[in-house]
PLY file of the C-alpha trace (Angstrom):
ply
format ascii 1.0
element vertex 300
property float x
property float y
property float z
element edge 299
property int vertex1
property int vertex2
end_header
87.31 -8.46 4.39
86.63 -5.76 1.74
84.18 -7.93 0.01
82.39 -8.84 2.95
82.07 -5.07 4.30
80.36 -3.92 0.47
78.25 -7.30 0.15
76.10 -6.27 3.67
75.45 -3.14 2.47
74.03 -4.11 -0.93
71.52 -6.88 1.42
70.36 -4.09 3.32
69.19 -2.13 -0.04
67.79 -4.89 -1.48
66.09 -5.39 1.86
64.67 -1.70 1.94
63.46 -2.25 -1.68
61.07 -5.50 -0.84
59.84 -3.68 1.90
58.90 -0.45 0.07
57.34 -2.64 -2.34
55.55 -4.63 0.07
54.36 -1.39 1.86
53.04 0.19 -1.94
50.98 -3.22 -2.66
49.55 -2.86 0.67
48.71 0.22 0.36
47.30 -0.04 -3.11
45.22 -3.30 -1.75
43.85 -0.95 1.12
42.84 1.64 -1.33
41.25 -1.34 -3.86
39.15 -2.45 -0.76
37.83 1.08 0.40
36.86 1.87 -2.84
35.41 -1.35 -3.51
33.25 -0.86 -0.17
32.48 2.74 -1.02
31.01 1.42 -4.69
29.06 -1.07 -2.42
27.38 1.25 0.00
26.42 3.95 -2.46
24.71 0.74 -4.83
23.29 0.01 -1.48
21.78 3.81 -0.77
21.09 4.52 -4.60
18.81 1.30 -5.43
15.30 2.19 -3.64
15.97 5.81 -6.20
16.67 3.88 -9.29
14.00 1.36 -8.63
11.31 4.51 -7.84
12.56 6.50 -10.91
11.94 3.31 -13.21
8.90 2.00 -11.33
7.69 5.48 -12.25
7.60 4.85 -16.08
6.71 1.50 -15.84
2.89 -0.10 -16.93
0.35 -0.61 -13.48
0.83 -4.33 -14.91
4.71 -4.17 -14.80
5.54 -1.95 -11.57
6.23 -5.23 -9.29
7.48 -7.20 -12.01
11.11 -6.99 -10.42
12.67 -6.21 -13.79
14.85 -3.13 -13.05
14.54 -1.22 -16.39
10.63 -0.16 -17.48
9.80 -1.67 -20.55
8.28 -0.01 -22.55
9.25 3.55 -20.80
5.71 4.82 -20.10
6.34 8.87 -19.77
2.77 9.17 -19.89
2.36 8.55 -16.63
4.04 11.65 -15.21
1.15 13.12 -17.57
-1.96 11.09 -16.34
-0.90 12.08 -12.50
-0.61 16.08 -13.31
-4.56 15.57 -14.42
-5.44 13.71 -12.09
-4.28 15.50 -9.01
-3.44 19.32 -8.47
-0.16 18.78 -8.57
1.25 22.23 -9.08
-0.70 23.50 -6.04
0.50 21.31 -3.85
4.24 21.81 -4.75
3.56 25.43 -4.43
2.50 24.93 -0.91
5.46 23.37 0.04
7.91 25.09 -1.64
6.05 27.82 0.78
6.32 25.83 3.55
9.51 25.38 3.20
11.00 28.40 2.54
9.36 30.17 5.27
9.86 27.59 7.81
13.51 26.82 7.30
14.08 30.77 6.76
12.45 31.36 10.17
14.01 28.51 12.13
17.36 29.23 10.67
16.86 33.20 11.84
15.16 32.65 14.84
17.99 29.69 16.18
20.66 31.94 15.06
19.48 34.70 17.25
19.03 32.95 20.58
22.31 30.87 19.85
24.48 33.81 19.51
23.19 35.01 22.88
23.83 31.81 24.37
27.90 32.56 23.12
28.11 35.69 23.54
26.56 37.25 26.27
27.92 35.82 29.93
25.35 36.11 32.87
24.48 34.06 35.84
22.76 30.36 34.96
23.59 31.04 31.41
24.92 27.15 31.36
21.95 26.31 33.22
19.44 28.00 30.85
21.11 26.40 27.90
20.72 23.12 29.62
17.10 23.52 29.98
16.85 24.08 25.87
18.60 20.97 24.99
16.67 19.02 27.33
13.79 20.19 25.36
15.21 17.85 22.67
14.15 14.92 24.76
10.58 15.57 24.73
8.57 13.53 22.30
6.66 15.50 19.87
2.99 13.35 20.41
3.50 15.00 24.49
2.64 18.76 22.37
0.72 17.63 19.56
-2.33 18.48 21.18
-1.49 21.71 23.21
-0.15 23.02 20.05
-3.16 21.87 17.96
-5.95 23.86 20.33
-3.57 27.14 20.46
-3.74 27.00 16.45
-7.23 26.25 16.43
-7.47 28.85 19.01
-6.15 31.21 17.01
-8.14 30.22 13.70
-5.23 29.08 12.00
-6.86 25.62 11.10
-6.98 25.01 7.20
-4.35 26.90 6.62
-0.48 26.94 5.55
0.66 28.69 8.89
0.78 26.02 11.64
3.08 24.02 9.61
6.01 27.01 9.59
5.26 29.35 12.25
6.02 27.30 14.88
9.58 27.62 13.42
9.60 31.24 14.70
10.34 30.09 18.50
13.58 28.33 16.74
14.89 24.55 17.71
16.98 23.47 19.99
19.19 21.04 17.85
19.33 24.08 15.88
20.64 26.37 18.44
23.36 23.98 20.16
24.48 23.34 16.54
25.22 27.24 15.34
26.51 27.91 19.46
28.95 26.09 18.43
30.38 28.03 15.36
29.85 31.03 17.41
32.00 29.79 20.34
34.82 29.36 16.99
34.53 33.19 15.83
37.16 35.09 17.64
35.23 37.48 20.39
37.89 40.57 19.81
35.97 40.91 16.32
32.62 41.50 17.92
34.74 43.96 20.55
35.37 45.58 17.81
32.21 45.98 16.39
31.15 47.46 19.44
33.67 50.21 19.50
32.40 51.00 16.06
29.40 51.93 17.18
27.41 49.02 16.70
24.90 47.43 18.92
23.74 43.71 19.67
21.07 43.45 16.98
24.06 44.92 14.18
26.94 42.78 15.75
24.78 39.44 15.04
23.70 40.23 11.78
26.80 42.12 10.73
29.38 39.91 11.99
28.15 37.20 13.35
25.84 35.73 10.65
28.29 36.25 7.55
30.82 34.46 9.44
28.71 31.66 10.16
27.01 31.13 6.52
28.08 27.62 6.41
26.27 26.75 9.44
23.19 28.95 8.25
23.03 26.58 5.16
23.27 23.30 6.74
20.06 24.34 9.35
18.14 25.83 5.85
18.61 22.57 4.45
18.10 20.19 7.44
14.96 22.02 7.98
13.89 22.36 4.53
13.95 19.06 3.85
12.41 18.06 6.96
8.91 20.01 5.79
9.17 19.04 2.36
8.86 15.89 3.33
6.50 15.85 6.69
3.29 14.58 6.53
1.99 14.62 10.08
1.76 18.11 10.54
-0.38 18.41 7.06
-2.69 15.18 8.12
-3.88 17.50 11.10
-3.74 20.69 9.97
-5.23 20.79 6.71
-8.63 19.44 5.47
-8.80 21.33 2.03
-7.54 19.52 -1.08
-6.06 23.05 -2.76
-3.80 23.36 0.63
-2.16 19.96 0.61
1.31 19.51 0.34
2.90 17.47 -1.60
3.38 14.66 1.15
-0.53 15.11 2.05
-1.41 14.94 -1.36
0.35 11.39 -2.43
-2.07 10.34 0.66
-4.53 11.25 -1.05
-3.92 9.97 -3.73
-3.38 6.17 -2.19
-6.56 6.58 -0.55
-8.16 7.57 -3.65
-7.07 4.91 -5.59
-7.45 2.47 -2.56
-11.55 3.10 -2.52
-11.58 3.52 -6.25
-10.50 -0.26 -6.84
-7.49 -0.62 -8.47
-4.63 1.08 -7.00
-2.81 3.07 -9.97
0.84 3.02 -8.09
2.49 4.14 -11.10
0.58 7.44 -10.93
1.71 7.37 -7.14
5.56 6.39 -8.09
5.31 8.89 -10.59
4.06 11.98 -8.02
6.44 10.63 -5.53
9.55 11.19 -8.10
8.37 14.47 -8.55
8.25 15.07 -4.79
11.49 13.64 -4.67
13.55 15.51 -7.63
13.68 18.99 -6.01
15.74 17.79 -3.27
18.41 16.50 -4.75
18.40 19.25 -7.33
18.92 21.29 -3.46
21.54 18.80 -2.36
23.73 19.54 -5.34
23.62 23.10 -5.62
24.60 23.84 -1.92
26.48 20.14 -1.67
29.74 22.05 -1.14
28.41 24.02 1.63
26.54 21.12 3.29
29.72 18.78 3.39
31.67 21.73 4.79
29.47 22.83 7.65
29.04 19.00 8.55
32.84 18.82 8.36
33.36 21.25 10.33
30.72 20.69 12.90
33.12 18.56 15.35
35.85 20.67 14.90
33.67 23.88 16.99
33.65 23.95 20.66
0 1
1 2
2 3
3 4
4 5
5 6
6 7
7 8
8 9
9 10
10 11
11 12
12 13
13 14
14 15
15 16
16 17
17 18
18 19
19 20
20 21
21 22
22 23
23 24
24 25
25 26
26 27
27 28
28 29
29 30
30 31
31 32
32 33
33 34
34 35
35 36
36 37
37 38
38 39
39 40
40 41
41 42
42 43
43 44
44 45
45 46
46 47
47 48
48 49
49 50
50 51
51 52
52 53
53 54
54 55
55 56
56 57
57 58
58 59
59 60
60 61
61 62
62 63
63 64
64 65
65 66
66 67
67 68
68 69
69 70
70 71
71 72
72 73
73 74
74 75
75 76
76 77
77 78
78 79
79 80
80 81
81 82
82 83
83 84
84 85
85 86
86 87
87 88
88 89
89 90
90 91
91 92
92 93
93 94
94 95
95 96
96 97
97 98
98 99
99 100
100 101
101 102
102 103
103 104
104 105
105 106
106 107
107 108
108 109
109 110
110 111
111 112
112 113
113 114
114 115
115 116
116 117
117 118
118 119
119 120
120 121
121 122
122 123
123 124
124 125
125 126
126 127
127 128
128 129
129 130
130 131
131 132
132 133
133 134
134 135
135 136
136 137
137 138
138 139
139 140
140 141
141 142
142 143
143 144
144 145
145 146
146 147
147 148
148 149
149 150
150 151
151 152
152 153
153 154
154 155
155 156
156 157
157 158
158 159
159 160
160 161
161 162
162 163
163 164
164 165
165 166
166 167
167 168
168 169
169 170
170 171
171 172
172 173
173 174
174 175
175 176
176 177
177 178
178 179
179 180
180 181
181 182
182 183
183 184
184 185
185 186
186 187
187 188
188 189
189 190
190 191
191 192
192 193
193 194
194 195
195 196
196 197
197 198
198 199
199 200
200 201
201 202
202 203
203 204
204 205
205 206
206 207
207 208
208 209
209 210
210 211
211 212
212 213
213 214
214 215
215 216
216 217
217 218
218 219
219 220
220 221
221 222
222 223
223 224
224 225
225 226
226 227
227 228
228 229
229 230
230 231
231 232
232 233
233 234
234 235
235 236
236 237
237 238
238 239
239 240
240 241
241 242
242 243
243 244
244 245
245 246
246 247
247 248
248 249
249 250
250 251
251 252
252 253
253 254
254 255
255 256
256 257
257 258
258 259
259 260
260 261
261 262
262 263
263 264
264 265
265 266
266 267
267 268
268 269
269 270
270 271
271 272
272 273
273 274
274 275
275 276
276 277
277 278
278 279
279 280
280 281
281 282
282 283
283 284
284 285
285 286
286 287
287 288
288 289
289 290
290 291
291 292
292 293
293 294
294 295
295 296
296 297
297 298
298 299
């Protein structure tokens, strides 16, 4: 009887062992798997990159020769496109357009969405409403409307149709930072108020520090959005000093394109440069961009 009562024990430990061990190869398969997936989908996203990087210092001869790695690496061509195109001007006009433009939208958004949290009057929800259902308006219904007011105006030819309009704000932009303000405790702009301060002070004071997360992910939503539009600079600008960058690799297609042979290594090569300031963007504010999109859903 003795022997019987210490033998079930010892099954039951030895059955607890296979299963912890069973549960820690699962678990290690799982992880194998997911990381095997994640190595997949980043290949995936980081192969049209690698192939424009090496296209870039490839021969014209050798661009669509399907070989991944240029050989010979042909630096020269980052060197033939800066004389053949004003390159520096046109990444000075959008590093202009950008700036301004995500600067005003982010300012400008962050305004009218901390008076969508904080201040309470009648149709407030309603009024709100009636901005996000701006969302659903195609852009081509306002292209033209927009385009006489500007040309109106005299602004044709010119950098400041393609960040002013940023002034009036977004409305993606504004339901996105109403949301963080909704998450900042309402006692601490009470507060501010019995210190003396008034609306214009509480939302820069206490409401935009607090929200600086937010403020970064709109900067660099928007800023990449204009570095990289090209509508806006196909009607707006006529003048080859103006272009952006986007406008001015059209150019440069269409130059080549009428010229005969189209040089796409100069064009791979201008495109690379167009490209490299973004993700030199992306990794300097990277740990504020995956935090504010983190903690996006988490505001309400």
């Amino acid at each position: 009887m003795a022997l019987a009562e210490a033998t079930v024990p010892r099954r039951r430990v030895a059955t607890h062992a296979v299963e912890r061990r069973e549960k820690r190869v699962g678990r290690m398969v799982s992880r194998v798997l997911f990381i095997a997936l994640l190595g997949g989908v980043t290949v995936v996203f980081l192969a049209p990159l690698v192939w424009l990087v090496s296209a870039s210092l490839k021969t014209r001869s050798e661009v669509f020769s399907g070989g991944w790695l240029p050989d010979p690496v042909t630096w020269s061509n980052y060197v033939d496109v800066w004389r053949a195109a004003p390159l520096f001007s046109w990444l000075r006009n959008s590093v202009v357009v950008g700036l301004l433009g995500a600067t005003a939208v982010t300012l400008s958004s962050a305004a009218v969405a901390f008076g969508f949290a904080y201040f309470r009057f009648k149709g407030r929800d309603a009024l709100f409403g009636l901005v996000l259902a701006t969302m659903m308006l195609p852009g081509a219904v306002t292209m033209i409307p927009i385009f006489l007011i500007w040309n109106g105006l005299g602004m044709v030819n010119t950098l400041v149709p393609l960040w002013a309009g940023n002034l009036f704000g977004s409305a993606f932009y504004v339901f996105l930072l109403r949301q963080f303000y909704l998450g900042v405790p309402r006692d601490l702009f009470d507060a501010a108020r019995i210190d003396g301060a008034n609306y214009l002070q509480m939302w820069w004071r206490v409401a935009l520090p607090l929200t600086r997360t937010a403020l970064i992910v709109v900067f660099v939503f928007e800023f990449k959005a204009l570095w990289t539009d090209l509508l806006k600079p196909l009607i707006y600008l006529y003048d080859n000093a103006l272009f952006t960058m986007p406008r001015g690799i059209k150019t440069l297609i269409d130059r080549f394109g009428q010229g005969g042979e189209m040089q796409w290594e100069l064009v791979l090569a201008a495109t690379t440069v167009l490209t490299v300031p973004l993700i030199v963007l992306f990794f300097f504010g990277q740990r504020y961009f995956i935090e504010g999109i983190a903690t996006t859903g988490t505001k309400g």
